[in-house]
C-alpha positions, 0 to 999 in steps of 0.5 A: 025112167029114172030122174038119174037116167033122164039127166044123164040122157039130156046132157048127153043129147045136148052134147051131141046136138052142139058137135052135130051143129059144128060138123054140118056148118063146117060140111055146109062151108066146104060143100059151097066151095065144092060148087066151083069145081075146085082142082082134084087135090083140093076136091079130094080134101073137100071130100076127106073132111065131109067123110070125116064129118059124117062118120063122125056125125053117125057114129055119135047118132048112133052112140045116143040111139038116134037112128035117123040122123044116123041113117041119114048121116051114113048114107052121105058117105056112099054118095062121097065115094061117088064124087071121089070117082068122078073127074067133075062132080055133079051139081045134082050130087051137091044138091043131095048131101045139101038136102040130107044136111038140111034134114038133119038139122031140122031133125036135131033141133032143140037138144031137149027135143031129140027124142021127140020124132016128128010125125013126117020125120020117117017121110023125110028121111026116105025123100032123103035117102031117095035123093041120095041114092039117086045122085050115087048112081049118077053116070060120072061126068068124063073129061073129054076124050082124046082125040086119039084111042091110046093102050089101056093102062094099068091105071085103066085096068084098075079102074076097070077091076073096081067098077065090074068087082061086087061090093066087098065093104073093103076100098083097095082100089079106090084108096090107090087110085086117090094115092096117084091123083093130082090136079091133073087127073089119074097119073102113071101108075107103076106096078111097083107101086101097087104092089108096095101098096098092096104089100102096105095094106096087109101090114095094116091089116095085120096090124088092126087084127093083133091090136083088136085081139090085145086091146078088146078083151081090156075094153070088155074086163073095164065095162065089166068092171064099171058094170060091177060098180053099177055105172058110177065108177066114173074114172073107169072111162076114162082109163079106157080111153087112151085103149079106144083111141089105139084101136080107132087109130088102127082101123083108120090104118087099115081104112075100115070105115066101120070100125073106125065109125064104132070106136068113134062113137064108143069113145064119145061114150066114154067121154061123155060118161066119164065127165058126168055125175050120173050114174049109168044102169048096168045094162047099157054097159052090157049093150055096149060089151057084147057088141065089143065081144062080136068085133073080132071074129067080124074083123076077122071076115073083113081081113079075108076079104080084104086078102082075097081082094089082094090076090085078085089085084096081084094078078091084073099087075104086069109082072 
């Protein structure tokens, strides 16, 4: 490895090391509050921030090729989803995403050590995503019944749809179902409603396809540029930004957690790339290209799966 490489490496690690810290003291801070069973808007928000965290966390793990913090980070957001859904939060739950966020932080340790995985690290990591995946499929803790049986509802049906539908990596009912969540609980839900929902949801889709057919083939005639100039063409980066940013404002629109996990890794790439003095090989930047040159036609599946999911829904709606 060059001595260009290697510097570039540890800054990068040590940039990493300094936000992974801020985002698991934040997560730690807000999962103490989440013990006390907080009201269901303040429960959502708490768990909004942690999704937000870990995506993040993941995503730049992922960008310095540090698979465990990065499979760790990920198999939080399953468990989160969980905890959305259910009225009370286990403390069993709690306690998991505590133990994976203690995990990553004896991993990340000394930034100067990332790259250095110590010998019960894979151990640690399956403990943890055994934990994890326990806790995710823990029967919800319900409130109590009424005390008199009432008419299902369109609530009730949804509800009902998106626990017996098989796992489509699309969160239509679960994003409506947030929507109309108060203090109290689930509330009246209008077919009107989800049908502007589902109406709204399209658009977006609509909306992150056309920005991904415009602005990908942009980030790729850069990364070729910058591969040309042989990795030191440092304003380049920086350029490219602002064109990530629109994509991952996109995929946050349509809630594609995937794409929103890769532009939030591809953008702290260029960040920190751009604000070295290092010059990068060339076949990094065509790591990253060709994983740009696949992201269209696979956003592409996802929209159609999102469109069947829709039709679906259209049809359990009172009309």
């Amino acid at each position: 490895m060059s001595d260009s490489t290697d510097s570039f490496l540890q800054e990068v690690l040590g940039l990493f090391a300094q936000e992974a810290q801020e985002w698991i003291t934040s997560s730690e801070a807000v999962l103490l509050e989440l013990r006390d069973n907080p009201p269901t808007a303040r429960k959502l928000e708490i768990l909004d921030q942690l999704s937000a965290a870990m995506t993040n966390l993941g995503g730049s793990a992922a960008t310095v090729e540090l698979s465990h913090i990065e499979r760790a980070a990920f198999a939080i957001l399953p468990l989160l989803t969980a905890m959305r859904m259910a009225a009370r939060v286990a403390p069993k739950q709690i306690d998991a995403v505590h133990q994976a966020l203690q995990y990553i932080i004896r991993t990340i340790g000394p930034s100067a050590q990332l790259r250095v995985t110590p010998q019960d690290s894979t151990a640690a990591l399956e403990a943890v995503l055994s934990a994890l995946s326990v806790a995710t499929t823990l029967e919800p803790e319900a409130e109590p019944a009424p005390a008199s049986a009432q008419k299902p509802t369109l609530a009730d049906a949804l509800e009902t749809f998106q626990r017996e539908q098989q796992s489509t990596g699309r969160r239509l009912v679960e994003t409506l179902l947030e929507r109309i969540r108060g203090d109290g609980g689930i509330q009246t839900v209008r077919p009107d409603e989800v049908r502007r929902f589902l109406r709204e949801s399209e658009h977006a889709d609509a909306r992150l396809l056309e920005s991904l057919r415009e602005r990908v083939p942009m980030l790729i005639d850069g990364l070729e540029s910058i591969g040309a100039n042989g990795g030191g063409a440092h304003a380049l980066a920086g350029d490219l930004d602002p064109i990530a940013a629109s994509l991952l404002e996109s995929a946050r629109g349509a809630d594609s957690a995937e794409l929103t996990r890769f532009f939030t890794g591809f953008q702290t790439f260029l960040r920190i790339w751009s604000e070295g003095a290092v010059t990068i090989d060339p076949p990094r930047f065509h790591a990253v290209r060709a994983r740009l040159g696949g992201l269209v036609q696979a956003a592409e599946a996802w929209i159609e799966t999102g469109r069947a999911e829709r039709t679906a829904l259209d049809g359990i709606i009172p009309h």
